[in-house]
TORMI-160171 format. One record per residue (C-alpha): x, y, z; residue number from 1. Coordinates in Angstrom, 3 decimals. Each point is the difference from the previous one (the first is absolute). Layout:
N
[[X Y Z] NUM]
...
This chain:
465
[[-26.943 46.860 46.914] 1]
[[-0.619 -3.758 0.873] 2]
[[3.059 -2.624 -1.112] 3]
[[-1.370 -2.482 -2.228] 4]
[[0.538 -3.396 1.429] 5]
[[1.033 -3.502 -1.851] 6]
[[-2.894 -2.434 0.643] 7]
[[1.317 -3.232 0.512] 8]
[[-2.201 -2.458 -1.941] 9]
[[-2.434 -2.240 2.157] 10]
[[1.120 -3.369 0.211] 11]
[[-2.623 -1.753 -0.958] 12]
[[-0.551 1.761 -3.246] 13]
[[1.774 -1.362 -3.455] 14]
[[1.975 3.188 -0.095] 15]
[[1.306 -0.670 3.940] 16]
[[0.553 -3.870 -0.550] 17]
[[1.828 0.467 -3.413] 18]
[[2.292 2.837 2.054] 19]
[[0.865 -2.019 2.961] 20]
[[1.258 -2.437 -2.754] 21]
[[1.240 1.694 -2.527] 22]
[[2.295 2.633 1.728] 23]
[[2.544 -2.994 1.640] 24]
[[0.133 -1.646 -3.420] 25]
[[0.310 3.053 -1.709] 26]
[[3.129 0.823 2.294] 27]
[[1.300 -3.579 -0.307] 28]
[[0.054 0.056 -4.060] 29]
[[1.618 3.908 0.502] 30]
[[2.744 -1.332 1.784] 31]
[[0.359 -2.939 -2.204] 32]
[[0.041 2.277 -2.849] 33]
[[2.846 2.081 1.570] 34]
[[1.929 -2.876 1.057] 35]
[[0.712 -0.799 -3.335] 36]
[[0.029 3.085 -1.427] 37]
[[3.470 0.850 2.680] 38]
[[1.313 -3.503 -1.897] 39]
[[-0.217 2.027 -2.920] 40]
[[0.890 3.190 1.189] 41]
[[2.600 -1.354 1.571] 42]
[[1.640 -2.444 -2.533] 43]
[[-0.246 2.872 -2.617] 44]
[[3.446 1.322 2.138] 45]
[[1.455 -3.213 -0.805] 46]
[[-0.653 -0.332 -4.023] 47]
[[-2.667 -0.448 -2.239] 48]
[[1.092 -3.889 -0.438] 49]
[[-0.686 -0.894 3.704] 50]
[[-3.718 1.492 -0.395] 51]
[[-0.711 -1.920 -3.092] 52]
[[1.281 -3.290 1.585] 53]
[[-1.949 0.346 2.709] 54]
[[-2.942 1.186 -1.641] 55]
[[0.069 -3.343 -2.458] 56]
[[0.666 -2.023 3.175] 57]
[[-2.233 1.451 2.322] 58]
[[-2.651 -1.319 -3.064] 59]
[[0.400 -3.199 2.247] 60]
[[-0.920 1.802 3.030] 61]
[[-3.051 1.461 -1.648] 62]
[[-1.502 -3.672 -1.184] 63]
[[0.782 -1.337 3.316] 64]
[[-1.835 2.830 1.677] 65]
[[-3.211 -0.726 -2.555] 66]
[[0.270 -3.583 1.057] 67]
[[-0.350 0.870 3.960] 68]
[[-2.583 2.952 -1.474] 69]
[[-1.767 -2.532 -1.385] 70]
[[-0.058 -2.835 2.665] 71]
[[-0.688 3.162 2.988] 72]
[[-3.221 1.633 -1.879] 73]
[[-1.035 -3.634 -0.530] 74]
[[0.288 -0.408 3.672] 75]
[[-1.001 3.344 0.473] 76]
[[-3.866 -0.978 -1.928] 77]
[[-0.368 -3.127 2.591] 78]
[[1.248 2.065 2.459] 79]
[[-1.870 3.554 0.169] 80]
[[-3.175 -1.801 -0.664] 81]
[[0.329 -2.517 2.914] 82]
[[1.489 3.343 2.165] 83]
[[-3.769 1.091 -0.870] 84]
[[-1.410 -3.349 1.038] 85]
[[1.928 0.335 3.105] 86]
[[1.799 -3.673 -1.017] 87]
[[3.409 0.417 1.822] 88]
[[0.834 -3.780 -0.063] 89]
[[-0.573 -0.071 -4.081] 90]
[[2.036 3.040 -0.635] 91]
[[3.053 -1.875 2.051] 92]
[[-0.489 -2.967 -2.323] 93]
[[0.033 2.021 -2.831] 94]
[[3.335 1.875 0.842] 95]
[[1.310 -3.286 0.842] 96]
[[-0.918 -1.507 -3.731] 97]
[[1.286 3.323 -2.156] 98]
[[3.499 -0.200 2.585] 99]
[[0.596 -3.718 -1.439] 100]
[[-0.468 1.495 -3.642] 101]
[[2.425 3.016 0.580] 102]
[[2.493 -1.641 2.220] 103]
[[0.132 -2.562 -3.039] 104]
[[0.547 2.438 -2.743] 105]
[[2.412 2.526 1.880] 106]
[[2.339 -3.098 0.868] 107]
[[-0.045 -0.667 -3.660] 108]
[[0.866 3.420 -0.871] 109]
[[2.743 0.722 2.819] 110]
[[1.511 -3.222 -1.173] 111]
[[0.312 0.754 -4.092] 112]
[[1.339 3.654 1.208] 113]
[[2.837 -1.393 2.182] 114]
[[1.083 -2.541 -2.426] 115]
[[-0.931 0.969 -3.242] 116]
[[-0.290 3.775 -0.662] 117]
[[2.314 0.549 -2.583] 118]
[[-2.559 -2.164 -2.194] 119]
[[-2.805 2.062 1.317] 120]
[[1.103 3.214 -1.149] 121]
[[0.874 -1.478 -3.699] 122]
[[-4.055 -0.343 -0.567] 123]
[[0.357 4.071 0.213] 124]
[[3.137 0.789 -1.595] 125]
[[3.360 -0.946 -1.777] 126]
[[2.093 2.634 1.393] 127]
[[2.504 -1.500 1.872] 128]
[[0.382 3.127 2.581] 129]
[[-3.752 -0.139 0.516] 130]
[[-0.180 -3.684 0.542] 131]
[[3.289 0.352 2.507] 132]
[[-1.899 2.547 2.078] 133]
[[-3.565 -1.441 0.355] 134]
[[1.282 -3.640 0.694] 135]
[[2.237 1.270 3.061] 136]
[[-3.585 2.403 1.055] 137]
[[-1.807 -2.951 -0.510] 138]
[[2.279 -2.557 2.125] 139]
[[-0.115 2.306 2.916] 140]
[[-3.840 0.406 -0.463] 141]
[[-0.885 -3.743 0.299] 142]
[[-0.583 0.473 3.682] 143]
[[-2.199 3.012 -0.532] 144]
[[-2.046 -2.668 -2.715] 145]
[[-0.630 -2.556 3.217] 146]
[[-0.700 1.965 2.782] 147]
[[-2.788 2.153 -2.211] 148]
[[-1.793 -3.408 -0.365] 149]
[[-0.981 0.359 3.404] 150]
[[-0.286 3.767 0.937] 151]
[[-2.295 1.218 -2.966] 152]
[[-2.839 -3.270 0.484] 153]
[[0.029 0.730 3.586] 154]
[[-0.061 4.102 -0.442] 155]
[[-2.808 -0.087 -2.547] 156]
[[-1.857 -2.239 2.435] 157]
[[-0.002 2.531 1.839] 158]
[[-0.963 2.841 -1.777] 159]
[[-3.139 -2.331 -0.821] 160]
[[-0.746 -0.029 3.458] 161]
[[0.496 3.961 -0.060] 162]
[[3.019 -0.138 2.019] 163]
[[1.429 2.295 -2.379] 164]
[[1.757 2.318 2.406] 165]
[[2.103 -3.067 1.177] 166]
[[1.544 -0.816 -3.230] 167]
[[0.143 3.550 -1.297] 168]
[[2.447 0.033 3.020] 169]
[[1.674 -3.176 -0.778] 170]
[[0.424 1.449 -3.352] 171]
[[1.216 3.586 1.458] 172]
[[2.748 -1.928 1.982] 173]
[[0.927 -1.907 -2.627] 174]
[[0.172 2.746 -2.880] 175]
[[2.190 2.435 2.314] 176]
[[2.386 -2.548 0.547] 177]
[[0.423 -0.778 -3.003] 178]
[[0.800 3.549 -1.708] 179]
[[2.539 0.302 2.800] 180]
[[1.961 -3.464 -0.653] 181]
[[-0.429 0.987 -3.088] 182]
[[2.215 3.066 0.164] 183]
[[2.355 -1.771 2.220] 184]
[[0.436 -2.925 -2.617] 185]
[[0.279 2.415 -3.480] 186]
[[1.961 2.247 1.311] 187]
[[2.086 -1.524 3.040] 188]
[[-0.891 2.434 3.085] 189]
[[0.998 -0.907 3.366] 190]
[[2.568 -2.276 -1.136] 191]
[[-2.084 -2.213 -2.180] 192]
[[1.384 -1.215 -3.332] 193]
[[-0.900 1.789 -3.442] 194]
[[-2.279 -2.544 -1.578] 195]
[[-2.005 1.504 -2.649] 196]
[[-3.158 -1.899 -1.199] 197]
[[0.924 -3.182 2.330] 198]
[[-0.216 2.580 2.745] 199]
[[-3.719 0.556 -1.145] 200]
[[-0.908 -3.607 0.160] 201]
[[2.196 -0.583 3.533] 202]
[[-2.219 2.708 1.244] 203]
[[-2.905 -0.655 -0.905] 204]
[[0.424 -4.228 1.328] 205]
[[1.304 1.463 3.459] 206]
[[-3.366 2.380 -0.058] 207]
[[-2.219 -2.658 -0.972] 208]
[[1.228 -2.444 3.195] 209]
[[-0.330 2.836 2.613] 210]
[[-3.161 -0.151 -1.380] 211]
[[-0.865 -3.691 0.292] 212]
[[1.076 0.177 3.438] 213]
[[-2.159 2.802 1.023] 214]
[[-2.936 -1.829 -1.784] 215]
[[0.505 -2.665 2.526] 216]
[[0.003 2.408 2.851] 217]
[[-3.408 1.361 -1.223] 218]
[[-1.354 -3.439 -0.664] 219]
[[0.748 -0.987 3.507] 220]
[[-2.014 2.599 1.389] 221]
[[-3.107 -0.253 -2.364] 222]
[[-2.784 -1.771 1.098] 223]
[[-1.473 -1.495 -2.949] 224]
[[2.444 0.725 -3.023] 225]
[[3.328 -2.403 0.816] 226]
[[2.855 -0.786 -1.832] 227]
[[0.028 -4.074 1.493] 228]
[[1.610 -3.334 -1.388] 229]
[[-3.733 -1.315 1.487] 230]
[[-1.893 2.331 -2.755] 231]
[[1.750 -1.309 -2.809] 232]
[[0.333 -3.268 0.974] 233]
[[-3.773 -0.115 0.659] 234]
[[-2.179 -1.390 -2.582] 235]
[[-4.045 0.774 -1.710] 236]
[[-0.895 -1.547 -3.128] 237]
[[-2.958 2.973 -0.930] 238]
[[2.089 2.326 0.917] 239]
[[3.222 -1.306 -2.075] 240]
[[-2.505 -0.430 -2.971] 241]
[[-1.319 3.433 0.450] 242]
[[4.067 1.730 0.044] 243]
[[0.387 -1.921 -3.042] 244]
[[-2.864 0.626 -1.974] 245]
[[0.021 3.877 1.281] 246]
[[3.458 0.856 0.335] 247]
[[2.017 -2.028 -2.237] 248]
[[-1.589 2.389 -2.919] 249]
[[0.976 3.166 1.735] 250]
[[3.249 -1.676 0.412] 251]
[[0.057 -0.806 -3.613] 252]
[[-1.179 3.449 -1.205] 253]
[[2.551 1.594 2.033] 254]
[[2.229 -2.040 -1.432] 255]
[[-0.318 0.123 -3.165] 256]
[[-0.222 3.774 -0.093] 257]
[[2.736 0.185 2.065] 258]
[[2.130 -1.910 -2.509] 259]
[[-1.534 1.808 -3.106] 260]
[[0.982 3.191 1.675] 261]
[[3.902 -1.678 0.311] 262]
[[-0.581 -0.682 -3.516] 263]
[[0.189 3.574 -1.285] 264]
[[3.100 0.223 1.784] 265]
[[1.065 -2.727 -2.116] 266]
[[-1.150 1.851 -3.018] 267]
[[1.550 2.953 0.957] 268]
[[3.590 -1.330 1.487] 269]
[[0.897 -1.390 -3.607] 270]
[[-1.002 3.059 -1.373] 271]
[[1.788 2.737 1.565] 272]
[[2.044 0.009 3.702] 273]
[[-0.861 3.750 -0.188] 274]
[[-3.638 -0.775 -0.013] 275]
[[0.878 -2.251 2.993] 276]
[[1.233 2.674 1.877] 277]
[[-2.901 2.430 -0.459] 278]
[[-1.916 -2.284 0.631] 279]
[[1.146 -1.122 3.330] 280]
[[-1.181 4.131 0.947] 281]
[[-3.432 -0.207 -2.048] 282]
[[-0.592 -3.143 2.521] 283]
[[0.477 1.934 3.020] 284]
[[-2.115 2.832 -1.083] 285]
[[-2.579 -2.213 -1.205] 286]
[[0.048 -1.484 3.515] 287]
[[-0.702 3.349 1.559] 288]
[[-2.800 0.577 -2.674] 289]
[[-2.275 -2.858 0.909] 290]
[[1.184 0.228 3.761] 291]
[[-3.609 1.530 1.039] 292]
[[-2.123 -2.362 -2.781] 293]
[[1.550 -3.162 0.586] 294]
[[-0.745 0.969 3.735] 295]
[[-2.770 0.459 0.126] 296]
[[-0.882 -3.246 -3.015] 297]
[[1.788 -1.519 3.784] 298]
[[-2.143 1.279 2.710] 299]
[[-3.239 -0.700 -1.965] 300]
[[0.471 -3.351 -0.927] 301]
[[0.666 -0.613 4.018] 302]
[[-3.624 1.852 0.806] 303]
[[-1.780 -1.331 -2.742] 304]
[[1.072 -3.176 0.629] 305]
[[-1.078 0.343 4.204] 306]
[[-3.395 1.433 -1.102] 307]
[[-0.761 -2.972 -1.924] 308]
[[1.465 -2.162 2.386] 309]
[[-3.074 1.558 2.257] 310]
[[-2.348 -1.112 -3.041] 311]
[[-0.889 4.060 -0.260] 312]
[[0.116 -0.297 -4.197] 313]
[[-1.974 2.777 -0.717] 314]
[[1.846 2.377 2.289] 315]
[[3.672 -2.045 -1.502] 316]
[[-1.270 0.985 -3.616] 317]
[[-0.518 3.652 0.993] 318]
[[3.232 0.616 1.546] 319]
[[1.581 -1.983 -3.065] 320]
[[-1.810 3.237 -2.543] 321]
[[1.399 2.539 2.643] 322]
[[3.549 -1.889 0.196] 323]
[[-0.200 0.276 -4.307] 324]
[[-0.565 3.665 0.246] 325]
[[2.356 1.228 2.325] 326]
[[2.764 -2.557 -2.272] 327]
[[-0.732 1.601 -2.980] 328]
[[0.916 3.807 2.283] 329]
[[3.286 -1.799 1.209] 330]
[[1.114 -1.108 -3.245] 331]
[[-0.548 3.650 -1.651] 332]
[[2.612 1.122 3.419] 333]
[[2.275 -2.614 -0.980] 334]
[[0.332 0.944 -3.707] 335]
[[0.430 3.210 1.541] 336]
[[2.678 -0.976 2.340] 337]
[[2.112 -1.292 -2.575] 338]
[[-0.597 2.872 -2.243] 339]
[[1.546 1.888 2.596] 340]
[[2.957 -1.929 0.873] 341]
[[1.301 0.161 -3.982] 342]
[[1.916 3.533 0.948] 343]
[[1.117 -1.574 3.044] 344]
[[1.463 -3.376 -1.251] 345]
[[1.338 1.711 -3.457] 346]
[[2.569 2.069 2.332] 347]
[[0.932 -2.737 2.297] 348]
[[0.351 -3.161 -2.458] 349]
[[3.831 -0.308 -0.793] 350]
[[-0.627 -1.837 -3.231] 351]
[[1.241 0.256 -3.351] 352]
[[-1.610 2.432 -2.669] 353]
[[-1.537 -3.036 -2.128] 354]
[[-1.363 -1.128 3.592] 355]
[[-1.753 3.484 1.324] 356]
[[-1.492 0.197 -3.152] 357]
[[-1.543 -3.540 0.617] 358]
[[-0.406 1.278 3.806] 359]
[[-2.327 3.096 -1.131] 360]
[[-2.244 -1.825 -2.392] 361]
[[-0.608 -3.636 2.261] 362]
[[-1.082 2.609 2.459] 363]
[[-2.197 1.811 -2.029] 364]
[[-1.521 -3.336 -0.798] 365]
[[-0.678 -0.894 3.283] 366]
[[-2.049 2.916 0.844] 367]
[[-3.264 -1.732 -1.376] 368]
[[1.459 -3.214 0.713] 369]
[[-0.795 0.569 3.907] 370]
[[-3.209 0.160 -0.725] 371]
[[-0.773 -3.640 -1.805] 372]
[[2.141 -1.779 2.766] 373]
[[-2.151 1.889 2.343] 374]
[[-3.450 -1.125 -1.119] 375]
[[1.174 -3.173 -0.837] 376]
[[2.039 -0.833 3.510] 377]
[[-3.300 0.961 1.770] 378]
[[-2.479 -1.970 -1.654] 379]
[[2.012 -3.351 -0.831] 380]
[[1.923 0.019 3.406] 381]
[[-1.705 1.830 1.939] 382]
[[-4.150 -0.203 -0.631] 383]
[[-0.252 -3.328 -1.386] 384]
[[2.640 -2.005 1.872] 385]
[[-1.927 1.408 3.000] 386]
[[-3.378 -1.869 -1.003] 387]
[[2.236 -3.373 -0.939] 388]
[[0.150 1.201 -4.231] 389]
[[3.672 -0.757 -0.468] 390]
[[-0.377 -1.855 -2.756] 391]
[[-1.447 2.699 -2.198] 392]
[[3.602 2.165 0.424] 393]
[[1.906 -3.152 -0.663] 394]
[[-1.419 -1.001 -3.207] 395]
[[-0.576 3.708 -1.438] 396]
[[4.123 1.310 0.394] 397]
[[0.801 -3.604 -0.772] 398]
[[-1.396 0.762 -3.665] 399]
[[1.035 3.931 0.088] 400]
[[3.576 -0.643 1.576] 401]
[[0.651 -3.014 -1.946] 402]
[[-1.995 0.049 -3.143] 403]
[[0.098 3.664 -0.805] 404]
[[2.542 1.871 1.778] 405]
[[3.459 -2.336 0.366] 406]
[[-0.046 -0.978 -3.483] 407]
[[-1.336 3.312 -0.758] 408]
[[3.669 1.570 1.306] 409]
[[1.880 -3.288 -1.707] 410]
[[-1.490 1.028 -3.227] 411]
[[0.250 3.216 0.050] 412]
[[3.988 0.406 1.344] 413]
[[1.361 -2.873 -1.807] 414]
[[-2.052 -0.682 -3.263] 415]
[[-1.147 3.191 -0.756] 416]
[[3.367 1.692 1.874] 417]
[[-2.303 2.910 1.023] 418]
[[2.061 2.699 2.257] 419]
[[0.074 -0.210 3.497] 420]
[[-2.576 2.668 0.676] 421]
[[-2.805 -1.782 -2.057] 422]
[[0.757 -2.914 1.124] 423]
[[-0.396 0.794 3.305] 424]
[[-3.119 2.085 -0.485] 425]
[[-1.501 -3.123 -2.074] 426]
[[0.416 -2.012 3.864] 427]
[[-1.042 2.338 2.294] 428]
[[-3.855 -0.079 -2.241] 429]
[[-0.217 -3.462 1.501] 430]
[[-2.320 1.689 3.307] 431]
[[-2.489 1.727 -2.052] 432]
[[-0.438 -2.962 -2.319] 433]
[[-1.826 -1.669 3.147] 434]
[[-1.960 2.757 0.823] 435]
[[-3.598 -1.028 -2.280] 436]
[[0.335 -3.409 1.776] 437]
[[0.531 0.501 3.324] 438]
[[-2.368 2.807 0.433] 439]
[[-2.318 -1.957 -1.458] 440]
[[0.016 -2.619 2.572] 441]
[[0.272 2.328 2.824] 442]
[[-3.407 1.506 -1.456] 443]
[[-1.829 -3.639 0.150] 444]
[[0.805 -0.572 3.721] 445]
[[0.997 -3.549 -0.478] 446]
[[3.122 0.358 1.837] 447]
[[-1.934 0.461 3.356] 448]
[[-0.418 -2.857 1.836] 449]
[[0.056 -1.807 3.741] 450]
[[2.910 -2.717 0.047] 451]
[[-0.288 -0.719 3.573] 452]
[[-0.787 -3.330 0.894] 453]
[[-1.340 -0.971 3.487] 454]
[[0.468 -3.271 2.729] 455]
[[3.335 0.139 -1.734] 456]
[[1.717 -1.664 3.083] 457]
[[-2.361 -2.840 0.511] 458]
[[-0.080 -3.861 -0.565] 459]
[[3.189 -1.143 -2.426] 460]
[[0.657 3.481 -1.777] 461]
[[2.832 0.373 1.992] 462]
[[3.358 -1.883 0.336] 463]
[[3.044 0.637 1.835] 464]
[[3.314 -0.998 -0.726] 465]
């Protein structure tokens, strides 16, 4: 009898191309996933208040991370389609705009965490244990806020360039190191003090600059992608305009779905610090669900966005149906995944009764929930970011997160005092709502355009300063 043998897909074929991409990011979101899944895992030793602090606090974290989401995929749309122009001196300019941006907002951030938490964590709670907790996580995390300004432009630069195997490493480094500090810093091995949640934020800041430093090693040896004082000091007025009008609204949609997303933990902290708590495990679950989805949503925005950078349309719009199928496959897995894990997580949560009971059913909830993120995250972040269309994603979950879902919650918790369950089930609709309109533009093809420019360096474009 003859072994069968694995094929390995042919590079130059959508299913080799969307491999070669997808497997690095896919391992890269795992690890992220089970990074903060061990904060969980771990802090669940320590008490069920220290995981609901830093689950409201790490809210902060999460809109911060949207924010350099938003300004690297806006980078990331310049960038992969100039990578498939073969533009090397654009993309640099480019990096060197969306690093003033960040390096702005992250200063701003690491400076309100250091000085002011205390009033940070009041937005998501009155209980004066919670609010003790998350403003001493957040004060040691302020460092962590600045030095991600830099590492996740210059990392999703990168991956635009399909240099994903460097930053999946970056990442690997980084993610090991910090579930290890982490266990040194909770629980005070090798002579380390017992911190609790401030241990979790210590660790994840000391993490995040071994990080930073080994970005600069790996910029130092690149050829063409640099982290330089000389790229963002350098200066182009079309391609400024073109960040702005391009990336600002995938910084903006990121944004503001970011903070709608903090919102229901508003919604839910004043309703119940049990529902907190199972919550902060329903996250990491959820996490693992739309691991493989929001992957691959990832790794085909990048080849999309290279293919029409190359002016191949036709052959851009064909991958894009392909990249739709196999999301709609990955999303069914995902649902599945979390399904799965609800046996798992039931016997490991240390929670009280009122709180596994909200544990079981936010899970249950979530199993169909995988699959509207995943459609969703793939067309408005992925496909039509990668033909320039950021606009489209910013204006449609600016009216669903903000017009129908938010006050939605509001309504329903606090005028209508619905129980937690419903209430909860009531936000997590707020996917599927989106669904009629943003299949229907992915259907008219109006997303998929050229945004290259050329002779960009020529004449008075281009100042430096």
């Amino acid at each position: 009898m003859k072994l069968l043998k694995f094929k390995r897909p042919d590079e130059n074929t959508f299913a080799g191309q969307i491999t070669k991409l997808v497997v690095p990011i896919v391992l890269q979101n795992l690890l992220s996933a089970s990074v903060n899944s061990a904060d969980v895992v771990m802090l669940n030793f320590v008490g069920q208040s220290s995981i609901s602090a830093v689950s409201l606090a790490a809210q902060y974290t999460s809109v911060l991370f949207m924010v350099f989401f938003g300004l690297g995929t806006g980078a990331s749309m310049l960038c992969a389609q100039y990578y498939g122009k073969g533009d090397f001196r654009a993309i640099a300019t480019v990096q060197g705009i969306a690093l003033r941006f960040s390096m702005a907002i992250s200063t701003l951030f690491a400076a309100a965490a250091l000085t002011v938490p205390e009033l940070m964590m009041t937005l998501f709670t009155k209980d004066p244990e919670l609010i003790r907790l998350g403003a001493g996580y957040l004060r040691f995390l302020s460092v962590s806020f600045f030095c991600c300004g830099i590492i996740e432009v210059y990392l999703s630069v990168l991956r635009s360039v399909s240099r994903v195997v460097i930053s999946t490493a970056l990442n690997i480094f980084t993610f090991c190191t910090n579930i290890l500090l982490n266990a040194v810093f909770i629980f005070g091995l090798f002579g380390a003090p017992k911190l609790g949640a401030a241990g979790v934020a210590i660790a994840t800041s000391l993490s995040r600059l071994l990080e930073l430093g080994l970005c600069m090693i790996v910029s130092a040896k690149s050829e063409h992608v640099k982290l330089s004082l000389r790229g963002m000091l350098t200066r182009n007025r079309l391609l400024f305009q073109d960040f702005v009008r391009l990336s600002l609204p995938a910084l903006g949609n990121d944004v503001i779905w970011g903070i709608g997303f903090s919102m229901y933990s508003v919604i839910i902290g004043h309703m119940s610090s049990d529902a907190v708590a199972a919550n902060s495990f329903v996250v990491v679950v959820r996490n693992f669900g739309t691991i493989l989805c929001f992957g691959l949503g990832n790794a085909g925005g990048i080849l999309l966005g290279q293919k029409i950078g190359e002016n191949q349309l036709e052959e851009a719009a064909l991958y894009a149906k392909k990249l739709m199928k196999l999301t709609v496959i990955t999303g069914a897995i995902g649902g599945l995944i979390v399904l799965a894990s609800i046996p798992i997580v039931m016997n490991f949560a240390a929670l009280t009764e009122t709180g596994m009971h909200y544990l079981k059913y936010m899970l249950l909830i979530n199993t169909y929930y995988v699959m509207g993120a995943a459609v969703n995250t793939t067309l408005i972040a992925g496909a039509f970011r990668a033909g320039g269309d950021s606009r489209f994603g910013f204006v449609c979950d600016l009216i669903d997160m903000w017009g129908y879902a938010v006050p939605l919650g509001f309504f329903a918790a606090f005028v209508l005092k619905l129980p937690v369950l419903w209430v909860y089930f009531l936000l997590c609709t707020d996917e599927f709502v989106k669904w009629p309109w943003v299949i229907r533009h992915y259907r008219s093809g109006k997303w998929l355009k050229n945004i290259t420019r050329d002779d960009l360096f020529v004449g008075q474009t281009v100042e430096n300063s």
